[in-house]
N, C-alpha and C positions, 0 to 999 in steps of 0.2 A: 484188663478184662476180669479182674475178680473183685467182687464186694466184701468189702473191709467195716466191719460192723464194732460197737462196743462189745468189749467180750467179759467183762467183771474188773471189779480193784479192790486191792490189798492194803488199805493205809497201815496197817501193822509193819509190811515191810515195804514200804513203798512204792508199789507196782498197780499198775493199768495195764488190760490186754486188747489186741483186738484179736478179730477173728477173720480169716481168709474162707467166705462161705464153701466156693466151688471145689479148693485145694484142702479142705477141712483141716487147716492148721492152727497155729497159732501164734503171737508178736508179742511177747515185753516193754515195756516201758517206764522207762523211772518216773516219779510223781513229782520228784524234786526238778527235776530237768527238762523231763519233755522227751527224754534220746532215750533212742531204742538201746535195749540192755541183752537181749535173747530174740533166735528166733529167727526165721517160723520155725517150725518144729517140724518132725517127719509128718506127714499126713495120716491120717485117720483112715478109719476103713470108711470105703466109698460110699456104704449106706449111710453114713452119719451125716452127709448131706440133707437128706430127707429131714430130718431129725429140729430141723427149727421150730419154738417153741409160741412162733408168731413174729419175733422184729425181721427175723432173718438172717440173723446169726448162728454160729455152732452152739450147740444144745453145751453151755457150761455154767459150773456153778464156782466161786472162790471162799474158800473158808481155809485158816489153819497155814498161812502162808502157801498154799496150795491150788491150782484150779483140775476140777473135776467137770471132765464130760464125756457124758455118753450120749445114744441116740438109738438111731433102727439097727445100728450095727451089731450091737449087741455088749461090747464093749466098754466097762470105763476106763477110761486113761486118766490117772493123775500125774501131774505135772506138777514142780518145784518155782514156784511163781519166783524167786530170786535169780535161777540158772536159766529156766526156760528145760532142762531137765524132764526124762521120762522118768518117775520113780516106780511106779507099778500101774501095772492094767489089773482088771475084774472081768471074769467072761469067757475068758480064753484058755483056760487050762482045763485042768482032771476035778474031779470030784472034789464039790466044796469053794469050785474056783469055774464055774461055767455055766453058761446059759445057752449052751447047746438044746433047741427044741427037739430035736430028729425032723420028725416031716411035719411037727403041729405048725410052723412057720412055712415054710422051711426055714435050717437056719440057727440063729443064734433068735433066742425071743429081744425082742428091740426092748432096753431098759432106758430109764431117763430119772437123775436126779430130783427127787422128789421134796428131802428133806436134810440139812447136816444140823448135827447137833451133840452135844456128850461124847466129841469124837465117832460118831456112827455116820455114815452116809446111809439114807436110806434110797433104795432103789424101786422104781414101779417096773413092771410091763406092762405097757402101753401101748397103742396107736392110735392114729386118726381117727380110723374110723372101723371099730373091730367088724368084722362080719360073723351072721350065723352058720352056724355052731363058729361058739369062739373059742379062743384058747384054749385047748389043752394043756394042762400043767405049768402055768405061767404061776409068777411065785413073784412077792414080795420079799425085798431081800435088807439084810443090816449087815454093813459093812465096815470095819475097822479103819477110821478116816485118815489113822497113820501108814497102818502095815498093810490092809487092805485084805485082810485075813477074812470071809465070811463068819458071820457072828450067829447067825439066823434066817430059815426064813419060812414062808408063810404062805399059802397054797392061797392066790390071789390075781384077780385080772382089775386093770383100775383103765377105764378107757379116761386118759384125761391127759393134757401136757402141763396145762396150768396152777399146778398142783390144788385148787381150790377143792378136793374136798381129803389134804392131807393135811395135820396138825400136828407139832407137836409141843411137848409143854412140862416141864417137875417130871422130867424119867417119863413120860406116856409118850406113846406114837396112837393117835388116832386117824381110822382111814376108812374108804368106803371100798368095800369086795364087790365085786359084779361078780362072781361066782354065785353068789347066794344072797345078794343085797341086802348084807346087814353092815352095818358099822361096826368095826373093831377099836377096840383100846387097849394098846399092848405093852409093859410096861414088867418091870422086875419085879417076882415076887421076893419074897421071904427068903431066900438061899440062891435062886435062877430065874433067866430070863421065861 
């Protein structure tokens, strides 16, 4: 009784995952073999059910021998795609480390991997379908895709799951704000981000 979806693959280190939708976990698998190698893993927070980006599966992305997911939970979990391994979450701690909204959600604001790249994960806040007045203080976020350290971020609401209108490309992240509907291009100057 639970839906076992594709969840991403790793040819770098030779892993395939799926994903347990209802128990928001996780499975390993070798690429060479076929046999499960990890897993499931503890389960997620319960909102990240919600959080499917259309097939049905857990909201994850794989880059970096690594898989990365978050959702309405608020939470990213990244996971050692060779152990099956928790190595850090985003979202959940003190200042610099949380998406605690107060009562603009309630809640943690729901993020969801938007873009990885130059080792940064980029994060939106997002949902289905925002309602008026929307988010208060939701924020685009860049995130250290080793250590998981916040790098950046950027007072932003992006109602979208399918990242089509995130970019990026040579050092730019480009993206569309629904705070003030302009497009951004964000990118290293001269000395800082």
């Amino acid at each position: 009784n639970v839906t076992v979806t594709f969840a991403g693959a790793d040819p770098t280190v030779g892993v395939f995952t799926e994903s347990y939708r209802q128990t928001s976990q996780f499975v390993g698998y070798s690429m060479t073999t076929g046999k499960q190698i990890w897993g499931p893993t503890p389960p997620q927070t319960a909102l990240d059910y919600y959080g499917s980006t259309g097939p049905g599966t857990l909201a994850s992305t794989t880059a970096y021998g690594k898989l990365y997911s978050s959702a309405y939970g608020g939470i990213l979990y990244t996971y050692d795609l060779t152990t099956g391994d928790l190595l850090w979450t985003y979202g959940n701690g003190d200042k610099g480390n949380s998406t605690n909204s107060g009562f603009a959600v309630p809640g943690n604001y729901p993020i969801f991997v938007n873009a990885i790249g130059n080792d940064v994960v980029y994060l939106i806040s997002s949902e289905h379908t925002i309602q008026t007045p929307i988010y208060k203080g939701a924020l685009l976020r860049a995130v250290n895709a080793t250590t998981g350290k916040e790098i950046w971020t950027l007072s932003s609401i992006n109602n979208e799951f399918a990242t089509s209108s995130f970019a990026i490309a040579d050092g730019f992240v480009t993206t569309f704000n629904g705070y003030d509907n302009q497009i951004y291009s964000i990118g290293r100057g001269p000395s800082a981000t």
